[in-house]
Every structure is written in structure tokens, then in C-alpha cells.
C-alpha positions in Angstrom: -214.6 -4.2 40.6 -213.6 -0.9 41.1 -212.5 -1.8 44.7 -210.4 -4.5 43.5 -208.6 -2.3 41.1 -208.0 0.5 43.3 -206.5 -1.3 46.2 -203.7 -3.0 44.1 -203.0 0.6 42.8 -203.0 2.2 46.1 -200.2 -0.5 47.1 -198.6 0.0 44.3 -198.5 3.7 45.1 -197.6 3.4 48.3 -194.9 1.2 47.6 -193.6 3.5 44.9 -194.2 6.6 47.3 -192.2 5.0 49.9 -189.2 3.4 47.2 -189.3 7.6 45.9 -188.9 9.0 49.8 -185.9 6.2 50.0 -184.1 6.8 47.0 -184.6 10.9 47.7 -183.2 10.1 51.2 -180.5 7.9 50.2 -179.7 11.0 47.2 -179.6 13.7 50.0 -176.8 11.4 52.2 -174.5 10.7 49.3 -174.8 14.4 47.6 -173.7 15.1 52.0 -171.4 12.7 52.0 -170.1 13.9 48.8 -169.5 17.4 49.3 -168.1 16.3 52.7 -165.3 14.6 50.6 -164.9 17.5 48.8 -164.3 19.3 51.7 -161.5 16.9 53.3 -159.3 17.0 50.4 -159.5 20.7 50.8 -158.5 20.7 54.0 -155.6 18.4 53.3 -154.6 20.5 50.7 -154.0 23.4 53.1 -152.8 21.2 55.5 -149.9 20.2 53.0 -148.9 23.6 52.3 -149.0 24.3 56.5 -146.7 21.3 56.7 -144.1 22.2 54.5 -144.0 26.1 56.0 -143.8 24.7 59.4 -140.6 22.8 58.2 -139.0 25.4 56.6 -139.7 28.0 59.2 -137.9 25.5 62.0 -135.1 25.0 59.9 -134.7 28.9 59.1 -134.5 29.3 63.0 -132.0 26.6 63.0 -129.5 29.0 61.0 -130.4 27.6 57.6 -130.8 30.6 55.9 -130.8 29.1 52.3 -134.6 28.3 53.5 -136.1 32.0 52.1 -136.8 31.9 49.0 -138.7 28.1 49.8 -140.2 29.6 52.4 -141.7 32.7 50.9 -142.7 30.3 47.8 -144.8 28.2 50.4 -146.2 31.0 52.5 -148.1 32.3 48.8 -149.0 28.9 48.5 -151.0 28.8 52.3 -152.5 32.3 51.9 -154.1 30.9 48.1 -155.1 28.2 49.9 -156.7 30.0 53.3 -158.3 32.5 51.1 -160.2 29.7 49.2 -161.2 28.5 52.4 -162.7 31.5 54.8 -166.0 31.4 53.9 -166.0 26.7 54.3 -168.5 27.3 58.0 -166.5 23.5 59.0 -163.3 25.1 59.2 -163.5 29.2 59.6 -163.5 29.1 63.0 -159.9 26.9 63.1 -158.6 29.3 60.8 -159.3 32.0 62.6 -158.6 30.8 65.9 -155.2 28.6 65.3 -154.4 30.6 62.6 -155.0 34.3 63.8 -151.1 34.8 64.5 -149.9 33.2 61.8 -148.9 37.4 59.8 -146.9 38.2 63.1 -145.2 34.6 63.8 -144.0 35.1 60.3 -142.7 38.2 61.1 -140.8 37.4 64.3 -139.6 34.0 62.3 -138.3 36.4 59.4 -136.5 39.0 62.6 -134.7 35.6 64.1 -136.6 36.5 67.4 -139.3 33.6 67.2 -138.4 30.8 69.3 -138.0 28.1 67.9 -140.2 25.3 69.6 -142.9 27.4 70.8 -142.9 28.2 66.9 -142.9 24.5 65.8 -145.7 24.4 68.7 -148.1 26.7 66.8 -147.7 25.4 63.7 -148.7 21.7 64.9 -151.5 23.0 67.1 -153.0 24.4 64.1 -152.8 21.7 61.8 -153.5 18.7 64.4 -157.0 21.4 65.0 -157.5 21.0 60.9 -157.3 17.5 61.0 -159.7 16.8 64.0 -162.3 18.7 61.6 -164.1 15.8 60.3 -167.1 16.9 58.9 -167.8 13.3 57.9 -171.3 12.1 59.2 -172.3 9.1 60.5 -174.7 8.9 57.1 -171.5 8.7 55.1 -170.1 6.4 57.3 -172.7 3.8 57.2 -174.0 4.8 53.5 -171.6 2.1 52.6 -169.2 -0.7 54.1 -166.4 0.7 51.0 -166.4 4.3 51.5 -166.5 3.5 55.5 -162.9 1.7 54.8 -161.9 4.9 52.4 -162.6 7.7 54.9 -161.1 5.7 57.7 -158.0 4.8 55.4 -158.0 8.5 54.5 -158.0 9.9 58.1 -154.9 7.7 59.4 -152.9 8.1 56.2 -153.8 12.1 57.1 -152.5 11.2 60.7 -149.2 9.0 59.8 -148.4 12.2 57.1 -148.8 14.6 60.2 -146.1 12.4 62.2 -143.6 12.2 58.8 -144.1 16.2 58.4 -143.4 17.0 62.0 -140.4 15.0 62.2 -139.2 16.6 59.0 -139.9 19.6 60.4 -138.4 19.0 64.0 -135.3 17.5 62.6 -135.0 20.0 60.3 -134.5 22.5 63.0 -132.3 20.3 64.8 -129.9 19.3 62.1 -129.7 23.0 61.5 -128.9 23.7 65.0 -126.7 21.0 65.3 -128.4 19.0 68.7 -131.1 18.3 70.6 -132.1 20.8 73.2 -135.1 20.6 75.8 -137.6 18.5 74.9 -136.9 18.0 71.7 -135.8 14.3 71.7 -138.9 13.2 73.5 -140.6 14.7 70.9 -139.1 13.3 68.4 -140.0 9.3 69.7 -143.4 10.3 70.2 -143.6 11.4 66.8 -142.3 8.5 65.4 -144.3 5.9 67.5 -147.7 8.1 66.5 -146.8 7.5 63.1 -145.9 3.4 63.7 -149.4 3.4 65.2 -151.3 5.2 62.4 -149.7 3.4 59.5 -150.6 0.4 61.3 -154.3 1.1 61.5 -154.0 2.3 58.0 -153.0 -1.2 56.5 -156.3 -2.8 58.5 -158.9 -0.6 56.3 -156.6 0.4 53.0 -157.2 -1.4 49.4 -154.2 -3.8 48.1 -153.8 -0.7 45.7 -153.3 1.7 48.0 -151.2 -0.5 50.8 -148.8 -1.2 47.7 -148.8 2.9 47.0 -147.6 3.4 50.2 -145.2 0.6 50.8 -143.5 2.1 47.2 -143.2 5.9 49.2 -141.3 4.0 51.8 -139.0 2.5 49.8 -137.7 5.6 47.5 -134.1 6.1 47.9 -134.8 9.6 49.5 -137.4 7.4 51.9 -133.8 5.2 52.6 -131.8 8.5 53.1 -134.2 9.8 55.8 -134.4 6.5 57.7 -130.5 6.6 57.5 -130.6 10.5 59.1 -133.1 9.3 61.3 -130.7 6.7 63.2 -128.1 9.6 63.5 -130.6 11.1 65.5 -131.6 8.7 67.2 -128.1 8.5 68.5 -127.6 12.0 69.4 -130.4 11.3 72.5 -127.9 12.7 75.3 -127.5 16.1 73.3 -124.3 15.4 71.3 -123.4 17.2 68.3 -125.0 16.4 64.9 -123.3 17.0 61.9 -125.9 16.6 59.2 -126.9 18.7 56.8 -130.0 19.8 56.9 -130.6 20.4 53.0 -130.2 17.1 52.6 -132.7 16.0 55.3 -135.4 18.8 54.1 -135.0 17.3 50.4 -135.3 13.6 51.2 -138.2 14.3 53.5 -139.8 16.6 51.3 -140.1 13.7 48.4 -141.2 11.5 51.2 -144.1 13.9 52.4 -145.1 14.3 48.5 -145.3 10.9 48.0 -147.4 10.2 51.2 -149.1 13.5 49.9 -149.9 11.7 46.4 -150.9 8.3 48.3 -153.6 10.2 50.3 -154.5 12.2 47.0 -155.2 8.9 45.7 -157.1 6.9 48.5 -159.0 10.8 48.5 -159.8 10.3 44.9 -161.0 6.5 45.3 -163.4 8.2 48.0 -164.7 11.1 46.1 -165.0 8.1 43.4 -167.0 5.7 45.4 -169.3 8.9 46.8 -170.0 9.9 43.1 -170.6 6.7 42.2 -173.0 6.2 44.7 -174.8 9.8 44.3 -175.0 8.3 40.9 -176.6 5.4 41.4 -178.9 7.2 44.0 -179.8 9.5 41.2 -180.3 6.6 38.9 -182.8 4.9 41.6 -185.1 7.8 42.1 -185.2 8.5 38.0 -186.2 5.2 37.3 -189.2 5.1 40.3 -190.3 8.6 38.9 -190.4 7.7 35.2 -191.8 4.4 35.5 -195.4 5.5 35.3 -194.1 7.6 31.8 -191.8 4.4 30.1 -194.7 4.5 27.3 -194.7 8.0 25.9 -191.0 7.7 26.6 -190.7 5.0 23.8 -193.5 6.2 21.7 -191.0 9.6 22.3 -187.9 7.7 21.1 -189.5 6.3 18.0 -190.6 9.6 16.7 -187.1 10.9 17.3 -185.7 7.7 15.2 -188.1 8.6 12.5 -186.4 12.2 12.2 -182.8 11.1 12.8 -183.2 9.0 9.8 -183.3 11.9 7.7 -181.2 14.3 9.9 -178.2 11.6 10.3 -176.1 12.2 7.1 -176.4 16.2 8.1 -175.4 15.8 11.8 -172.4 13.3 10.4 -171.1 16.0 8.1 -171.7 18.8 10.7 -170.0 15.9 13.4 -166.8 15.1 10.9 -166.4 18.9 10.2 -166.3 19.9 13.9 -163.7 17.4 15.0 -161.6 18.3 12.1 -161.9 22.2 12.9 -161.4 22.1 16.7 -159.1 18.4 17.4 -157.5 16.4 15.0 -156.3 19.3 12.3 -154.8 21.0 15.3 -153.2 17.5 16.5 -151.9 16.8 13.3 -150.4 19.9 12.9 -149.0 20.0 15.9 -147.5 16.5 15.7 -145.9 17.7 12.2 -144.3 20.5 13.7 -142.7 18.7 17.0 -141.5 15.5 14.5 -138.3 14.3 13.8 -137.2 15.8 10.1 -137.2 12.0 8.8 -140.8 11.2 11.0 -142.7 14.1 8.9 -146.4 12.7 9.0 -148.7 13.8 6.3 -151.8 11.9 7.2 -154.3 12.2 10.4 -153.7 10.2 13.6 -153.9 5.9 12.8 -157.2 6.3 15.0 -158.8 8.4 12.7 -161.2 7.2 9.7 -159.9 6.5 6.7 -163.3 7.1 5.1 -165.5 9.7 6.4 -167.9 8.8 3.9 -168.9 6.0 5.5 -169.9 7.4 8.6 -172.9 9.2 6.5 -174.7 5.5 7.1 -176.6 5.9 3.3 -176.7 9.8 2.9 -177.1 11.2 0.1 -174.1 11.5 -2.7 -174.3 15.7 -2.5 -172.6 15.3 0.8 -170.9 12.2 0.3 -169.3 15.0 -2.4 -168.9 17.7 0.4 -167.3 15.0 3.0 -164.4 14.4 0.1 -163.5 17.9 -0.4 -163.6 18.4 3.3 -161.2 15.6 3.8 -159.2 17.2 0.7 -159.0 20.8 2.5 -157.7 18.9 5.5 -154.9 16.8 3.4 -154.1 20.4 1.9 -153.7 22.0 5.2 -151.4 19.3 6.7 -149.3 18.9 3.4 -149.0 23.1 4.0 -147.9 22.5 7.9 -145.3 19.4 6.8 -143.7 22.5 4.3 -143.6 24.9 7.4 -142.2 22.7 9.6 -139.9 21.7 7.2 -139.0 25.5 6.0 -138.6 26.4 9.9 -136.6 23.9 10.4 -133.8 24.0 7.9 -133.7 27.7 8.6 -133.0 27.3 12.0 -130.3 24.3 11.5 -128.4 26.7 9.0 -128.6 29.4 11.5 -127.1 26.6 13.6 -124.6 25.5 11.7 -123.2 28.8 10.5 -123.1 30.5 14.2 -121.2 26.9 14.9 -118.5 27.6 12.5 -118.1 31.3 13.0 -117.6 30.3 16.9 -115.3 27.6 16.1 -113.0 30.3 13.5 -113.2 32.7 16.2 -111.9 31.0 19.7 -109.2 30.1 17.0 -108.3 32.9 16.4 -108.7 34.4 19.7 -106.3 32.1 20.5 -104.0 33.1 18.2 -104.1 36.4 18.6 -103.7 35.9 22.6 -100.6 34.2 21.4 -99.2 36.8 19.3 -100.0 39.4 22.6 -97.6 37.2 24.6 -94.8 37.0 21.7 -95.3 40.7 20.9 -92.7 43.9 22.7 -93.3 46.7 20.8 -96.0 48.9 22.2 -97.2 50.1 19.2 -98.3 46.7 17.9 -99.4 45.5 20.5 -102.1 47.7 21.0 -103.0 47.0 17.4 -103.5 43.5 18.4 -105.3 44.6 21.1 -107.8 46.1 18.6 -107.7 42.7 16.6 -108.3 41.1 19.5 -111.5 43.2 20.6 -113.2 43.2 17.3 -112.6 39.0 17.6 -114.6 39.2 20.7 -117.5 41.0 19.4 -117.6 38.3 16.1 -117.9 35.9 19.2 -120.7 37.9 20.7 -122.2 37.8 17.6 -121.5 34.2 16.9 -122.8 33.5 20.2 -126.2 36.1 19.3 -126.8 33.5 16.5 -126.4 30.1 18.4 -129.0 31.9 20.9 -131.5 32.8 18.2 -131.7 29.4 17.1 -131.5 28.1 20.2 -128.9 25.9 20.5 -126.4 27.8 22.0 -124.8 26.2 25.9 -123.9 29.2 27.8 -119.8 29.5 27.9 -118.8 27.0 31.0 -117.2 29.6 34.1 -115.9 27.8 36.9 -116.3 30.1 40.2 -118.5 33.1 40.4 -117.8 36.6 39.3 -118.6 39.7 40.7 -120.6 41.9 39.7 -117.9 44.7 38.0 -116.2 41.5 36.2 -119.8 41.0 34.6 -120.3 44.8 33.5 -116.4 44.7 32.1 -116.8 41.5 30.4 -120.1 43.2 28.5 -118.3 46.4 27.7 -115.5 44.5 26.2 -118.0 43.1 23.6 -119.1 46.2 22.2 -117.2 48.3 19.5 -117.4 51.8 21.0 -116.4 50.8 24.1 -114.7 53.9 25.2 -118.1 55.5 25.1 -119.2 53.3 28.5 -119.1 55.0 31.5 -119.5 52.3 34.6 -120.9 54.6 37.3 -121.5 52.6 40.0 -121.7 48.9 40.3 -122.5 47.7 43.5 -121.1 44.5 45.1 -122.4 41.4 44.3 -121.4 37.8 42.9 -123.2 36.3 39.9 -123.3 32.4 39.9 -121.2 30.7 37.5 -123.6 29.5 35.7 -124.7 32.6 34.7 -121.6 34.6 34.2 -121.7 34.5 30.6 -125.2 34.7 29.9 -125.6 38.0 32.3 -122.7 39.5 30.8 -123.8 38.8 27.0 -127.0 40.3 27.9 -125.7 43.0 29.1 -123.7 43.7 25.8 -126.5 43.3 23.8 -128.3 46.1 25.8 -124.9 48.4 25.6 -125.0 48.1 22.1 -128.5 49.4 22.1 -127.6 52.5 24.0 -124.5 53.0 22.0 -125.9 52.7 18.6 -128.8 54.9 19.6 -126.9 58.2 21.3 -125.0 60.5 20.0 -121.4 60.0 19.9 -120.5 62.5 22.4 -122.5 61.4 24.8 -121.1 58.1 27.1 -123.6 55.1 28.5 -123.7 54.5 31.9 -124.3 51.5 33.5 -125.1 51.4 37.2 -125.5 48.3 39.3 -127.4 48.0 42.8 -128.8 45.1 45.0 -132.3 46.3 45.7 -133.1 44.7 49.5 -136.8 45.0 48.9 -137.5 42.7 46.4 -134.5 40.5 46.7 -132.8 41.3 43.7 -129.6 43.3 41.8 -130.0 45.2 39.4 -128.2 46.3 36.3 -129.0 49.7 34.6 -128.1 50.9 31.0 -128.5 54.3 30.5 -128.0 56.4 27.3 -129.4 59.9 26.7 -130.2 59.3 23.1 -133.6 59.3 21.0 -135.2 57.0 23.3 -138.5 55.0 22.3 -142.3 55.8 22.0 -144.7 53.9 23.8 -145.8 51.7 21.2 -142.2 50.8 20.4 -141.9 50.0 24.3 -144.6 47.9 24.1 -143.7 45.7 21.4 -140.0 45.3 23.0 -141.3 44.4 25.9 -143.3 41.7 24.0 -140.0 40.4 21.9 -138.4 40.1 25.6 -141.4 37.6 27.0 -141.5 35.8 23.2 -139.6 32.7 23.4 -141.2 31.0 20.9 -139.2 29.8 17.7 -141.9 31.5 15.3 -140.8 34.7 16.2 -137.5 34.7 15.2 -139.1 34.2 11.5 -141.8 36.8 11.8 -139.7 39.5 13.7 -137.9 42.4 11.6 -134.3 41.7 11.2 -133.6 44.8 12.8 -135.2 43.5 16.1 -133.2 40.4 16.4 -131.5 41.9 19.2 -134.4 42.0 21.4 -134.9 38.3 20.5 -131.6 37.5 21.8 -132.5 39.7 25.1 -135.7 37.7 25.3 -134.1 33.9 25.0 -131.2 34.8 27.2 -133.9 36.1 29.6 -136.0 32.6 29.5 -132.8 30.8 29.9 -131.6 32.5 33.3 -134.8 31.2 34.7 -137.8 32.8 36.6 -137.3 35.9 38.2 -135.3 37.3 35.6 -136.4 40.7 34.1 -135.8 43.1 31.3 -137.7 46.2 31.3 -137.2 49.6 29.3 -138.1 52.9 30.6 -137.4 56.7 30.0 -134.4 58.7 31.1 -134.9 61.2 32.9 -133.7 64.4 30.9 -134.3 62.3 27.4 -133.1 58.9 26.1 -133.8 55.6 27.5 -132.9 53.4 30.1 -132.7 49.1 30.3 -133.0 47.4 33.5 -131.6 44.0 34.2 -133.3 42.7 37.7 -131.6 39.2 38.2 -133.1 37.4 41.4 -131.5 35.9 44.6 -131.1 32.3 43.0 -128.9 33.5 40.7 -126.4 35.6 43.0 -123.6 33.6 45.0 -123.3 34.7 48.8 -120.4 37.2 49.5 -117.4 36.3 50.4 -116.9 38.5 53.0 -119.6 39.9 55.0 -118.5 43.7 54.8 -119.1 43.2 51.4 -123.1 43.7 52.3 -125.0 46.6 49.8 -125.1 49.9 51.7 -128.1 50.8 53.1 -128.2 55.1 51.1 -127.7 54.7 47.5 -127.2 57.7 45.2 -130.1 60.2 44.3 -129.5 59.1 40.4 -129.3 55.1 41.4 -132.9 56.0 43.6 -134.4 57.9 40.6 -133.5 54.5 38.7 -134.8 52.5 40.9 -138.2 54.3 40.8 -138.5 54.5 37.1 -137.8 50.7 37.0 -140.7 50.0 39.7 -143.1 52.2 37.9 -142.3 50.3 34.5 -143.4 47.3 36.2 -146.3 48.4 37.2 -147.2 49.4 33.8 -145.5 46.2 32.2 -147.8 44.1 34.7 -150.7 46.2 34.2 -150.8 45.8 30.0 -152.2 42.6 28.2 -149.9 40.1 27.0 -148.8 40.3 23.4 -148.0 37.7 20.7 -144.9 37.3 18.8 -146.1 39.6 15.7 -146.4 42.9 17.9 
């Protein structure tokens, strides 16, 4: 008897032994196969990035200088991504092998010394060396029929992406130049045929799903505008001249490579989606062969934990309802009041919420069916509060609105009434009286204009062409009332951008106005101006020898300046509107733009306006270039600037009430 009993369990443990080594085996492949994945999309990722400064490095050597600030975007972009991948053993040796020159090709690319193929050379080498790392085994192949197809539709979509970023890059260096030279042509088929041949082999393995994702990149308009470029060049093959631009090319082949980018991001996520899923069900396999001999203190388990949930069930309701009320759907609601429409004000909680909470208590007993009410209560109160806010902060901001709106409007009347009278008018004497009139009119604009900014509805003055930079600074002193005070030192050359004319320049007032109303009135404010070749920018300095500001105060300005937010024009001192209208004029010239306050040498204190490269218009004559020596009280500037970076940069970020 005992025989007969112990045979059928020693099968049955053998077979269980065996079904726990397979499912452990099968775990170990997909958790391989998995991470492998993983890896890949990695190494697309930087592949991407490698792409797109290969590109715009070929068509910086082509003469397109307008590349630079794209360029030096994308090279941040590759070092993030190589530093997150040193220490992958797959690909560390590439990196450092194929990618060991990459500091000094930059360099000779930046000089204009690099040539030009053997440049587009190393960048290809390197990535084609990336993409023949496939650290995809044969396990993962054959682990399944599905995620065989994925990885195989993954590595030619990688492949046919390659061909569409070289030519984008090759062209690009070619439209620049303006023809084919060398080999350069020959190139250019090959690519095109390698990517015909991988696109090909992709639509044999690839979903419905993802053939359709890709047929859609091809069929963009920008897709259209590339093909149409492309048949220029293919008939420029005996070297004739190309008159393309190459902005245009870059742009269209740069939504083209992001789309085939977001097509291999998805067949990559339908990968790492089947792995998981079968890592999953892998994990699944070998939990049910190990619990299997344990399925009856498992249930006698469960039934003694459903004996104590049925007295625990009304507290871990309440505790549940509380908790989403605290951390998601107050918050929601809130927000959803705030952002609404003034005639969409909602009062009540998202349509997916419960109307009763009581009745998620399943029975409990009516001393928290009493506390669920009042906490339902305590959230009606706290929306009905938020619904008053929003409503408060609103019609604040609209009559701020509307009376900046009809002071502007009476003004550029009367501006041009006055600019009328100036015309009409001989005697000297009035004249210059209506000069006066006419100055204190431009300051109720500024002011008019300070108003529309606070509450943020305020379209920057329209200006046609550029203006240089001395334009700018005169504009700004014109808009202050003690403008005989200003003393323009020195103001480099340099052309701000039209569209920012009349922002730049109304800053600038606001910071003149500082210095003036906080100096004595013998003493003038300077403002300098300088382009500073190091960090790309220009630079406009205010500088007053007055009282100056503590630390603290510095701080808490230089908070006002980052706070764009609409709260803080309601929770900031009247007396520190000023710096709110700094601040949103700041955010609205765009990244790059700085405002940063520092101390005068010899007492007072001096404002910095850095504005950067996107937002100055190229000279129009080259002689017009910054000088290289700059003034030892312009270099003293300049240093006290930099340092107040550093300490702006090196202190934590502050909300609106600082």
C-alpha cells in the first residue's frame, strides 16, 4: 500500500519538479529577453539624438550657419544620453571606440576646418556600429513566434530610419553647399535604395497597426515636401547648381525622422509589451506550480481574512473615500473650477464620482455613515470656496483688463493729437511744451501698457523691421519721467528682432525707473549695452548708485522675476508690481531671457538684461561685429552679472509669496 501511494507521488513530483525547472527557465529567458528590449530602445534613443547632430553638423559645414543654436541644443541632448549609457557592458565599448573623437570633431566642426564628408563619415560609422549591437538572443527570438516578428520589425524600421537620417543629413550639407561634389551623389542612391530595401522587409514581419503608422509618416505634407527636394536632387547628378534651401529641407526631414522615430517607439513599445507580458505569464506559471501543494491553507487563509474585512470594511471605506478626496478629486475639482469658463463655473465633483459615499460603507454603522456626510459637506464647502476665488480672481483681472484697455485707447489718441499739434506748432517756446505733453503721454502708455501686462492680456506693440540696439535704450529712456537723469554710456551694436522691440524696450523702462526712483537726484543712471561672445548673448545694464538692496530683498525680486503665475499679482505688495511686470515681460520674450540684480560697485545697484541669440537679428553690415576689448567698467559688469548667476542658480526656487 504504501508502495502504491508513494510511486504516484514521486511522479507527481517529478512531474511538478520538472514543470518548476521549465517555468523557472522559461522566467529567466523572458526577464533576458526583456531587459534586452530595454536596452534597444536605449540605444535608439541615442541613436536619434546622433542622427539629428550629424545632420545639423553637415549642414553647418555647408555654410548654414543658422544651425548653432539646434546644434548645441542636440549635442546636450547626446552627452545626457551617452552618460546614461557608459556603464550598459553591450554598448561601452562602441561608445568608446566610434565615439572617442566625438569632443574634438565638434570642435574642428565649430572652427569650419572639419571636412565635411569625412565628418558625415564618422558620424555614420558610429551609429551604423550602434545599430549592429543586438544584444537580442536567440532565446528571445524563439521564446515566441510574435516578439520574433516585433524585434525583426524593430531592427529594419531602425535600418530604413538610418537611410532617411543620412539622407537628411547628406542633403542637408549639399543643399547648403549648393551641389554635389565627390562622391556624394553615389551616396546619396545608395542611401535611398538601402532604405527601399529595409522598408520592404519591414512590411513582411510588421502588425497592420504599425504598417498603417508608417504608411501615415510617409504621407505628411512635410514627407511630400522632402520627396519633392528629393527629385531636385536627383537631377543635379552631373554637379549642377542647387538652389534649395536648406532650412526647409532640415525642417521637413526632421518631422519625417520624428515620425519614423514615433513609429519605431511604438513597434518598441508593442515589444517591450509582448516581453512583459510574457515574463508575466512566466511568473504566473511558476507561482501556480509552487502554490499548488499550499491552495488549502490559502483558502482557509482567505476566509479568515473575509471574516475580519466584514468588520474592518465600513473603516477602510471611510479611510478609502477620505484619501481620494484629500489627494485626487478635491484637487481636480478645484482645479477644473479655476481653469472654467466664467458661465461653466462647476460646483459639484467630477460626473464619475459617487453621488453617495454612504453607500460605499456596504451596511456600516450610522456613526460613520454620520462622518461620511460631513466629509462630503467639508468637500462641497471647499469647492463652493474655490468657485468664489476663481470668480474674485477673475473679475479682478478683467477690470484690470478693461481699464489698461481704455487708458491705451485715450492715450494713442491723444498721442496723436498731440503729434499733430507738434507739426502745426512754430513757436519754439510751445513747442517744447508740447514736447513735455507729449512725454508724459508716453509714460501713461507705458503705464497703460504695465497694466495690460499684469493681467496678461497685453500683444506686444507690432514693429515692422528690427531696431538696433541704441533705438531700444532711447525708446526706454523716453518712457521715464526724469529722463535727463539717463546717462547711455555705451551701447554696443546689435539688432533686436521686431518682435521684440517693444517688449525689450518697455522692460528696460521699467528697470530705469527703478534706478531713477531709487538714487539721488544728482546722481544720473547709466545704462551700458554689450554682446557677450561667450555665452551667446547681449546684454543691457542699468546702473544707479543709489540705496541699493539687501540680500533678502534680492532674493525675493529675483523670485517676482521667475513668478509668472496669475496668483501673484493678487498676493504681491502693490509696491512690487513693477517686478511683476519685469517678470511677465521676461516669460514672454521666451527662454533664455534673463533679469538678474546685483551690487554696484562703489554702492547702489545694478540690473542686467541678458537677451539670447534667437532674439537678435544678424547685422547688417559685417563691420558692425562687437569688438573683441570692452571697457574695464563694461568687464567689471560683466563679472558681477556672471557671479549673480551663479548665486541665482545656486539658491532654491521660491514661490509667488516671497
Amino acid at each position: 500500500m504504501t508502495v502504491v501511494i508513494t510511486v504516484p507521488i514521486c511522479l507527481l513530483l517529478t512531474v511538478a519538479g520538472l514543470a518548476v525547472n521549465g517555468r523557472a527557465e522559461a522566467l529567466g529567458d523572458a526577464r533576458t529577453t526583456r531587459t534586452e528590449v530595454g536596452l534597444s530602445l536605449r540605444v535608439q534613443a541615442l541613436v536619434h539624438q546622433l542622427q539629428r547632430e550629424r545632420g545639423l553638423t553637415n549642414g553647418l559645414l555647408g555654410g548654414e550657419v543658422e544651425f548653432r543654436p539646434s546644434l548645441a541644443a542636440t549635442r546636450k541632448r547626446v552627452d545626457t544620453a551617452l552618460r546614461g549609457m557608459r556603464h550598459d557592458s553591450a554598448v561601452e565599448g562602441v561608445i568608446r571606440q566610434r565615439l572617442g573623437r566625438l569632443t574634438d570633431l565638434r570642435a574642428s566642426a565649430d572652427r569650419g576646418t572639419a571636412d565635411r564628408a569625412a565628418t558625415l563619415t564618422f558620424y555614420t560609422t558610429a551609429i551604423d556600429a550602434l545599430n549592429a549591437v543586438d544584444p537580442m538572443t536567440e532565446a528571445a527570438m524563439r521564446a515566441d513566434r510574435q516578439l520574433g516578428d516585433g524585434l525583426a520589425a524593430l531592427r529594419e524600421l531602425a535600418a530604413a530610419k538610418e537611410s532617411v537620417a543620412l539622407e537628411r543629413g547628406l542633403l542637408n550639407g549639399v543643399f547648403a553647399d549648393g551641389a554635389f561634389h565627390g562622391h556624394e551623389y553615389l551616396t546619396f542612391t545608395e542611401v535611398r535604395a538601402t532604405r527601399v530595401a529595409a522598408l520592404a522587409r519591414f512590411q513582411q514581419v510588421a502588425t497592420a497597426p504599425q504598417r498603417a503608422a508608417l504608411k501615415h509618416a510617409f504621407s505628411t505634407k512635410d514627407a511630400q515636401r522632402a520627396t519633392a527636394y528629393e527629385s531636385r536632387a536627383e537631377g543635379a547628378a552631373d554637379g549642377s547648381v542647387l538652389r534649395a534651401d536648406a532650412g526647409t529641407w532640415w525642417d521637413a526631414m526632421t518631422v519625417l525622422v520624428d515620425d519614423l522615430y514615433a513609429a519605431q517607439q511604438s513597434v518598441g513599445d508593442d515589444v517591450r509589451d509582448r516581453a512583459d507580458r510574457l515574463s508575466h505569464d512566466a511568473e504566473t506559471g511558476l507561482a501556480a506550480c509552487l502554490v499548488a501543494g499550499t491552495l488549502m491553507a490559502a483558502l482557509v487563509a482567505g476566509l479568515a481574512a473575509f471574516a475580519s474585512r466584514s468588520l474592518t470594511r465600513p473603516l477602510g471605506a471611510l479611510a478609502e473615500a477620505a484619501h481620494d478626496v484629500a489627494r485626487h478629486r478635491l484637487p481636480a475639482t478645484v482645479a477644473r473650477i479655476q481653469q472654467s469658463p466664467p458661465e461653466h463655473v462647476e460646483l459639484l465633483p467630477p460626473a464619475d464620482a459617487p453621488d453617495n459615499p454612504d453607500a460605499q460603507l456596504l451596511g456600516g454603522a450610522a456613526e460613520i455613515a454620520e462622518v461620511a456626510a460631513s466629509l462630503r459637506q467639508v468637500e462641497h464647502t471647499a469647492l463652493r470656496l474655490a468657485a468664489q476665488q476663481a470668480g474674485l480672481r477673475r473679475n479682478t483681472t478683467e477690470s484690470l483688463a478693461n481699464l489698461g484697455r481704455r487708458n491705451q485707447n485715450l492715450v494713442r489718441r491723444q498721442l496723436g493729437l498731440i503729434t499733430r499739434l507738434e507739426q502745426q506748432e512754430l513757436d519754439p517756446d510751445a513747442l517744447a511744451e508740447l514736447f513735455e505733453l507729449d512725454h508724459l503721454a508716453t509714460r501713461m502708455r507705458r503705464n497703460a501698457e504695465s497694466l495690460l501686462v499684469l493681467a496678461g492680456q497685453n500683444p506686444p506693440r507690432p514693429t515692422a523691421a528690427p531696431a538696433d540696439g541704441l533705438e531700444v535704450v532711447q525708446s526706454a529712456v523716453a518712457e521715464v519721467e526724469q529722463y535727463r537723469r539717463v546717462l547711455i554710456a555705451a551701447v554696443e551694436p546689435v539688432r533686436v528682432r521686431g518682435h521684440a522691440v517693444a517688449d525689450v524696450a518697455h522692460l528696460l523702462a521699467e528697470l530705469i525707473e527703478n534706478g531713477l526712483t531709487f538714487s539721488p537726484p544728482t546722481e544720473p543712471v547709466e545704462v551700458h549695452g554689450w554682446y557677450d561672445t561667450e555665452d551667446d548673448t547681449y546684454c543691457f545694464a542699468v546702473v544707479d548708485h543709489g540705496v541699493g538692496m539687501s540680500e533678502a530683498d534680492k532674493e525675493r525680486a529675483h523670485a517676482r522675476f521667475a513668478d509668472s503665475r496669475e496668483e501673484a499679482l493678487l498676493a504681491a505688495p502693490t509696491r512690487f508690481l513693477g517686478h511683476l511686470v519685469v517678470g511677465r515681460l521676461t516669460h514672454r520674450l521666451g527662454e533664455g531671457t534673463q533679469v538678474n540684480l546685483f551690487d554696484t560697485t562703489g554702492g547702489g545697484l545694478s540690473a542686467l538684461l541678458a537677451l539670447p541669440g534667437r532674439l537678435l537679428a544678424p547685422a547688417q553690415d559685417p563691420s558692425t561685429a562687437p569688438p573683441p576689448a570692452r571697457p574695464t567698467a563694461v568687464s567689471s559688469l560683466l563679472n558681477g552679472f556672471r557671479a549673480g548667476v551663479a548665486r541665482a542658480e545656486a539658491r532654491p526656487t521660491q514661490g509667488a509669496s516671497s
